[in-house]
N, C-alpha and C positions, 0 to 999 in steps of 0.2 A: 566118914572119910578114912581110906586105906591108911597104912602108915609109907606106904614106897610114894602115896602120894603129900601125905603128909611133910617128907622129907622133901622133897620135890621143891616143894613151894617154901618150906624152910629156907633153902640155897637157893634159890629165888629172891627173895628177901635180903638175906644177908647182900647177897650179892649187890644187890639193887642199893640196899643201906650203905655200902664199902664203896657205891661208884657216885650217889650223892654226899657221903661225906667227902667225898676227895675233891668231888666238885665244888665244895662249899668251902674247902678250906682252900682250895685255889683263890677263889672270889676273896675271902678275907683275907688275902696274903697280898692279892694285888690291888685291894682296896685301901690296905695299909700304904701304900706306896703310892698314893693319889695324894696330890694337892688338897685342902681345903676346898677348892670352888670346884677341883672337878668332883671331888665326891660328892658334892652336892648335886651338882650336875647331874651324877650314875644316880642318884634317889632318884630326881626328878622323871629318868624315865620318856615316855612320850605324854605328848601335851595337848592341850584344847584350846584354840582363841575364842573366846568368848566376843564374837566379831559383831562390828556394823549396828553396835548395842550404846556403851558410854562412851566410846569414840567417835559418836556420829552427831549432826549437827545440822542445823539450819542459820541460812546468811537471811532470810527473807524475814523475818518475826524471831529474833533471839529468845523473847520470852519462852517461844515454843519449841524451843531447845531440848526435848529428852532422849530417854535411849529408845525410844522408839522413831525416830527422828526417821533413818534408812530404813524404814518398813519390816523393824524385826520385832517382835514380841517381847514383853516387858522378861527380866530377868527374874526367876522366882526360885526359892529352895528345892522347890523340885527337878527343877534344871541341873542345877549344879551338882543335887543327887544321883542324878540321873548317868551326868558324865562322869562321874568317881565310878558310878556303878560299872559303867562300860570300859572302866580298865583303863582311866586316864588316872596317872598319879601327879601330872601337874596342871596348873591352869592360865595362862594369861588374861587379864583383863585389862583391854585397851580404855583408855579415857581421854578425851579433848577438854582442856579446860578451855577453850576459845570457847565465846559468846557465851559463858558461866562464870567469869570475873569484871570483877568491877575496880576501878583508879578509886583509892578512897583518899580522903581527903589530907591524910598522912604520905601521901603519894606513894604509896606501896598496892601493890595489885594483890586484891582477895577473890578464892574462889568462895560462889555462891555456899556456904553454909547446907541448906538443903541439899543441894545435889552432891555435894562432899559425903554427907549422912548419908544416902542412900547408896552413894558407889561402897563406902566402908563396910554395908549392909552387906553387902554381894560379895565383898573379900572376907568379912566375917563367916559369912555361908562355907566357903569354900576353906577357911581353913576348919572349921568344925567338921567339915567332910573329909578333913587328913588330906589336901591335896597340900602340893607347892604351889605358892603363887605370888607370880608376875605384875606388879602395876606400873605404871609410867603416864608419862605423859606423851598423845600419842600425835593426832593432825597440827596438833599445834607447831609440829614440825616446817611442815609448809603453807599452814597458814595463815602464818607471821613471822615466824622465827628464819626463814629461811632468807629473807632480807635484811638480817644483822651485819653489820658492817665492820666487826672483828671488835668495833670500843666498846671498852667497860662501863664507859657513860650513855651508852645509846637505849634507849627503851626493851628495847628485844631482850638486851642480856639482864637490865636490871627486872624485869617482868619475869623472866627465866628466873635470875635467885628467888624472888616473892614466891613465885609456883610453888618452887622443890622447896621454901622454909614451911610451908606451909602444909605440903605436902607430908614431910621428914617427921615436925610434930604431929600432924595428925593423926600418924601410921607410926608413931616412935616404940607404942610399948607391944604393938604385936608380934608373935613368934616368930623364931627367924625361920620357919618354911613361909614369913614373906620378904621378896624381896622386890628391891628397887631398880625398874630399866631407867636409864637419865632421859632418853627421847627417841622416838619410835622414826627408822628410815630417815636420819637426819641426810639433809645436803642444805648449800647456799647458793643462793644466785650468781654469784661471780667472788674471787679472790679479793680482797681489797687493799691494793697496792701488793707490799711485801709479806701480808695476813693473806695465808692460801686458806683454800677451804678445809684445809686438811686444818688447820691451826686454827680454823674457829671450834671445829670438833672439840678439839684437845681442850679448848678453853671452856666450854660448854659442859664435857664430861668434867673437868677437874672443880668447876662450880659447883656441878651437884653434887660430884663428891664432898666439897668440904664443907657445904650446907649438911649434908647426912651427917657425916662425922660428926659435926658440934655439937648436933642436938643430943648427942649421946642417950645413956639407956640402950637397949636392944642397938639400935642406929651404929653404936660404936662399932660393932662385930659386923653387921647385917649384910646378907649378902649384894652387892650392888652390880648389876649389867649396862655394862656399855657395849657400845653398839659402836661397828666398822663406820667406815663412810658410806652411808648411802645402804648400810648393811649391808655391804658387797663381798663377798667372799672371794673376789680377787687376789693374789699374791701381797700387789700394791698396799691396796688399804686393809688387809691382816696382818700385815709385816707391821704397817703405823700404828694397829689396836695392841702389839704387843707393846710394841715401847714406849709409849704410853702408860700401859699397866703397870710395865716391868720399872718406869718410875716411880709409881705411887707406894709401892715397898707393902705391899698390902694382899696376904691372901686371900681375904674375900671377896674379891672381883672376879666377875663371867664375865668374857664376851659374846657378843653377840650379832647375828649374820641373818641373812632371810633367802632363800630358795624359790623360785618361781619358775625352775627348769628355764632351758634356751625358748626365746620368743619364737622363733620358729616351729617349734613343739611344743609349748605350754599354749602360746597363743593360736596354736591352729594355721599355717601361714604352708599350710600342705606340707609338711612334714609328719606324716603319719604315725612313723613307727620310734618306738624307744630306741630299737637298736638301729636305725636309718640313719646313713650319712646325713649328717646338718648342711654342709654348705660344700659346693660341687670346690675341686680343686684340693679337699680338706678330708681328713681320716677325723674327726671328734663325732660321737655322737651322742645324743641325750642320755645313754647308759654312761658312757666316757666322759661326760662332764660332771654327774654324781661322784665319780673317782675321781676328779681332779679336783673339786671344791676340797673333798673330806683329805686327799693329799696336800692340798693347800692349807687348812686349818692343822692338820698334824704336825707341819712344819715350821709354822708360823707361831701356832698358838699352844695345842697340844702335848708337844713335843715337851714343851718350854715351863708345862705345869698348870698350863690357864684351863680351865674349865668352859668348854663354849655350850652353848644355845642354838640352835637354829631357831629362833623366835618368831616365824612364819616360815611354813610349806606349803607349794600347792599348786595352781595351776592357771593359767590367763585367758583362759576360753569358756563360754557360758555352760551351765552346768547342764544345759538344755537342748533339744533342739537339732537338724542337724549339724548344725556347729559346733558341736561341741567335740572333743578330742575322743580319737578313736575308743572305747570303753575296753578291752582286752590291754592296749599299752599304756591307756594311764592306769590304769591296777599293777600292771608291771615298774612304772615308773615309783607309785607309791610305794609297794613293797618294796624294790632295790632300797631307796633312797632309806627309809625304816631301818632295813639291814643295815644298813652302813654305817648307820649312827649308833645304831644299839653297837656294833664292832671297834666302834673306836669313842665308846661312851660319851654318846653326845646326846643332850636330850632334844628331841624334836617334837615342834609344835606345831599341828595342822591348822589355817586359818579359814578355808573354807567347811561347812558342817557336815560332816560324817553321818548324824542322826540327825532325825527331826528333831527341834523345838515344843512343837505342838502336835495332836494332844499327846501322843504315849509311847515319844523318844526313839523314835525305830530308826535304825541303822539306816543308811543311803541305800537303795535296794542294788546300784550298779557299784560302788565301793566300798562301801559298810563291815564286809565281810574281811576285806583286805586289811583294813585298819585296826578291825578287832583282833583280828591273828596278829599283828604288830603289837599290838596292845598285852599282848599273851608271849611275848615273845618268844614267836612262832614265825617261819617263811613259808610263803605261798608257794604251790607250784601253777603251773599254764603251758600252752603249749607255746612252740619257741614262735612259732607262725601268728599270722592274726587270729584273734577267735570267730572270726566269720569266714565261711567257705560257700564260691557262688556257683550254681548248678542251673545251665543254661537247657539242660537235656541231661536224661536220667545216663546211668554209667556203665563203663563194661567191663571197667574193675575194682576193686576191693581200693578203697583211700587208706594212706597212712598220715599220719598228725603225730610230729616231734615234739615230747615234752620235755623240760627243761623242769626238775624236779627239785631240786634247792636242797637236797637231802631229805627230802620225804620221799615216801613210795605210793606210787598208782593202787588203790583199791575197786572201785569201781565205778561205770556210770547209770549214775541216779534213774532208777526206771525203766532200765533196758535190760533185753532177756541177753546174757553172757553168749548168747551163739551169735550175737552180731556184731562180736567184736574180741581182740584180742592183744594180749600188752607181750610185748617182748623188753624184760626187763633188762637185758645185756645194752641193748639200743634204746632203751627208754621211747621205744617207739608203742604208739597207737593205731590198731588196724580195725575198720571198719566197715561191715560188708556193705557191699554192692547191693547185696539183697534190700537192706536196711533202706541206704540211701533212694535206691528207685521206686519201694516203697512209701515214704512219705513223698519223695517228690511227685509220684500218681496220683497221692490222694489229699495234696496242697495245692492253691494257686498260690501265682506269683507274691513274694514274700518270705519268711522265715518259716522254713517248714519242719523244722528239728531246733531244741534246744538243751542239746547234751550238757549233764550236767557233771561233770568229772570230780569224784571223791577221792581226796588223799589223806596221807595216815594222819597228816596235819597241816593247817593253815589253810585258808578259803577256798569254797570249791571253785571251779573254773566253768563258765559257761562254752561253750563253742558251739556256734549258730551255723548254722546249714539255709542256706537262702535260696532259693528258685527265680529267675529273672529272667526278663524276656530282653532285644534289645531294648534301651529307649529310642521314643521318638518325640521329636522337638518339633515344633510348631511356629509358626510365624509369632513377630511382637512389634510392637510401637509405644514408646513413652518418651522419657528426655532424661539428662543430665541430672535435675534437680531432685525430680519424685522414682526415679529408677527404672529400669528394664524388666519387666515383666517376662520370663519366656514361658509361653504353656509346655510342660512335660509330661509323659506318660512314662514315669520310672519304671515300672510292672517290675519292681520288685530291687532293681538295682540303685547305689548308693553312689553319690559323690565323695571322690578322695581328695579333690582339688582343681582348682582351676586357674586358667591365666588369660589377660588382656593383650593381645599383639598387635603389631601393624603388619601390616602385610610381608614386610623383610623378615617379618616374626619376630623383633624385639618386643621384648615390655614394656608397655604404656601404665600409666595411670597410677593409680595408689598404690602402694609398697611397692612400687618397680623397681626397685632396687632389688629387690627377688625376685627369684624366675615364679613364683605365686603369689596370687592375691589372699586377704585375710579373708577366711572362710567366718562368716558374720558382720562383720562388716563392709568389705567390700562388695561381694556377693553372697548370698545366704539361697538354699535350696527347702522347698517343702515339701516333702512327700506325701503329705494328705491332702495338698489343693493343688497338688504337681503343676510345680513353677518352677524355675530357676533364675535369680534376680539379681540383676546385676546395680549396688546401690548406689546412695551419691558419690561416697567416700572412693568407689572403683573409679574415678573419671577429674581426673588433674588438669593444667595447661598441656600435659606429655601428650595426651590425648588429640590426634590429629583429627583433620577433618576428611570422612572418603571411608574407605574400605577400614573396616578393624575383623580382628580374627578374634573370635573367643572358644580358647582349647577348655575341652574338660574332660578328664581322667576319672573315671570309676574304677569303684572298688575289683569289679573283676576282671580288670585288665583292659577293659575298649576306652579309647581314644577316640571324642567327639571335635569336629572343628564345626565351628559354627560361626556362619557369613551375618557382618553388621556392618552399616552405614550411618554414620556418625555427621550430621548438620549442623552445625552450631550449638543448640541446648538437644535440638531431637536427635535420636537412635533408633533404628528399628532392626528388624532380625528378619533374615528373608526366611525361615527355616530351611536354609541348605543345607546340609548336613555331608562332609567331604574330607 
């Protein structure tokens, strides 16, 4: 090595060393200035639910009560190694003690002994794995507790102390990266009298706390998470979780909230896009309600010292199928949400699984990559449009595709020769030849005929799909109300964005009419591989008239289908008119 380049890389260095020390001592200057629970908080980082495992249950045969109950796979060290490995530094694990305690004879409710030992096994795992971790009590929320009727004498609350004393010892002497939630997504049935439901809360959280507190040892300090109403992240019930805390005079308390994105976006109710208007009349959208939660908690709780949680994130639509939510904006939706929390130190925990289980832990193949760059704390770039583009007939000009780069920069796409394409980095735009695109579209049918894969300096790459589709064509049907509407389709390549049930004045009929769409999976669900479109029971109410109904359907590349039904009693059929 020359010495001019020797020098080089010296000032290199330094340099490099002089802007992570300054960053580091930033970080330690404003960590000294954190509450107790929010610094605990900033450890925890992002999170794992170890879901639908010890919080899941059977009502039919209690005995056969495990965590295999929801159809998940037994919990094993390899597991838990597995999620340390992948860059979670905390972990929740849910547990139901419903149909695993027994009235003993001293009239205090005990959980089953064994299943106690084996959940302790699994929080043992996990802290020998240096994570943080989460336990609580979790269904038991609503599947008894949620009919307590505010007195102290009533079964609920006193089965509630037995739980947490029992719990409190059994979990007294381990480290305090664990900590205690008091109950998972709590609400009640109704106020009782002058007892709101807000006041059962409060009575609820302040039992478990002062069952934790007695047992002392670790317990005295330990960190303890309470949870809003209903874990809402509302104004309303984070303004009550503060004051609440802000009485118990006690730093070690997190609160905590859960995320599920707006129902109209999470749950698929054809609202497509992260940045799409939610509801007509209204400026919020799925990007602008991630900003008003994390404004809401900063003001509420943040501000104020509290250390929060988002103790579930995630999404309401099957992870499957084509119901399931557009894949380009829930990557978008997860990443924001990520950022936002890592910006205003909050740690956030995903409830549905990122990786496989079984056998050898591989990432979710459409979000995996998203998570992991959050996990690294790192932000993804995409482009700002959907990542699917539909080509009905080849082109006569060159596409351009807007990225929205998050502070990284565009390097290349994966597998493609640089003369079919080019970045103007002023505009963060993407140009893409004509040549390219008419190319594969001549030597694809109908379907995905490109799957660019876009490289950036950091955080997940980005797929953008290129699609070939012909019209569709719909076909006559006949079924009923009860077993669903069958329609034969020939998609030839094109995709459902949503659909709606009208009557002939063109209002909404039928299930969720109270929105201009129906839920995409349950109401009506589309297949592409047996090309059908099906309109199911849940689509069809009393609203539902007898005579003419309309059913619209919007695809993804812009065509607007209306399709003619006749509605008789329980029978429907579809003339395939298409108009």
């Amino acid at each position: 090595m020359n010495r001019t380049r020797l020098l080089r890389r010296l000032t290199i260095f330094l340099i490099s060393f002089s802007i992570s020390f300054h960053t580091f001592y930033i970080s330690a200057e404003a960590s000294s200035q954190l509450s107790p629970s929010q610094d605990y908080v900033l450890k925890m980082g992002k999170g794992w639910n170890v879901f639908n495992t010890y919080d899941s249950f059977r009502t039919d045969d209690f005995s056969l009560s495990d965590e295999t109950s929801w159809g998940q796979p037994r919990v094993t060290q390899e597991l838990i190694l597995a999620a340390k490995a992948k860059g979670f530094d905390s972990i929740r694990i849910p547990m139901t003690a419903y149909t695993r305690y027994t009235l003993g004879a001293d009239g205090h409710y005990v959980i089953n002994t064994e299943w106690l030992d084996k959940y302790k096994q699994v929080v043992d795992w996990a802290v020998d794995a240096g994570f943080y971790v989460m336990i609580n009590l979790h269904h038991d929320s609503w599947s008894w507790l949620s009919a307590w009727d505010g007195n102290k004498e009533s079964e609920e609350y006193k089965r509630f102390v037995d739980l947490w004393t029992q719990l409190a010892n059994h979990f007294k002497d381990e480290p305090h990266k664990v900590m205690f939630e008091t109950i998972n997504e709590p609400y009640f049935d109704s106020d009782s009298g002058m007892i709101t439901k807000q006041d059962k809360l409060n009575q609820i959280n302040q039992a478990a706390y002062d069952v934790i507190r007695s047992t002392g040892g670790k317990n005295s300090t330990r960190m303890i998470v309470v949870p809003t109403y209903s874990t809402s992240a509302d104004v309303q019930h984070a303004d009550a979780a503060y004051h609440f805390i802000a009485g118990l005079n006690d730093p070690n308390i997190i609160a905590t909230v859960h995320f599920y994105s707006d129902w109209v976006f999470s749950g698929n109710l054809g609202i497509t896009g992260f940045d799409e208007k939610l509801y007509e009349g209204r400026v919020d959208t799925p990007r602008g309600n991630v900003d008003l939660m994390f404004e809401t908690l900063n003001n509420a709780l943040i501000s104020k010292g509290v250390g929060v949680v988002i103790g579930e994130y995630g999404w309401l639509s099957p992870d499957e199928g084509a119901a399931k939510m557009q894949s380009g904006e829930k990557m978008k939706y997860l990443e924001y949400l990520n950022y936002k929390a890592s910006q205003n130190g909050v740690s956030s925990m995903i409830w549905p699984g990122p990786f496989s289980r079984l056998p050898s832990f591989e990432w979710h193949p459409e979000f995996g990559a998203t998570i992991q760059a959050a996990n690294q704390k790192q932000r993804s770039s995409y482009s700002t449009g959907l990542n699917e583009l539909y080509f009905k007939q080849p082109v006569q000009n060159d596409i351009q595709i807007q990225l929205t780069l998050n502070g990284n920069t565009f390097e290349h796409i994966k597998g493609v020769n640089p003369q079919y394409y080019s970045f103007n980095n002023s505009t963060s735009t993407l140009t893409i030849s004509k040549n390219f695109i008419n190319e594969k579209f001549n030597q694809h049918a109908n379907g995905v005929i490109a799957d660019l894969v876009f490289v950036f300096s950091k955080g997940a790459d980005w797929h953008q799909y290129f699609i070939r589709y012909s019209t569709p064509v719909f076909g006559t049907a006949s079924g009923n109300i009860t077993e669903g509407l069958h329609i034969p389709v020939e998609y030839s390549g094109a995709k459902v964005r949503r659909a709606s049930l009208l009557d002939t004045t063109g209002k909404r009929v039928g299930g969720n009419s109270w929105f201009p769409y129906m839920k995409f999976g349950s109401d009506f669900t589309a297949d592409y591989n047996d090309g059908s479109l099906s309109l199911l029971k849940d689509a069809f109410d009393s609203s539902v008239p007898n005579g003419a109904l309309i059913l619209k359907v919007e695809f993804y590349h812009g065509q607007i289908v209306k399709y003619a039904l006749q509605k008789s009693g329980n029978t429907v059929t579809g003339s395939g008119i298409v108009f």
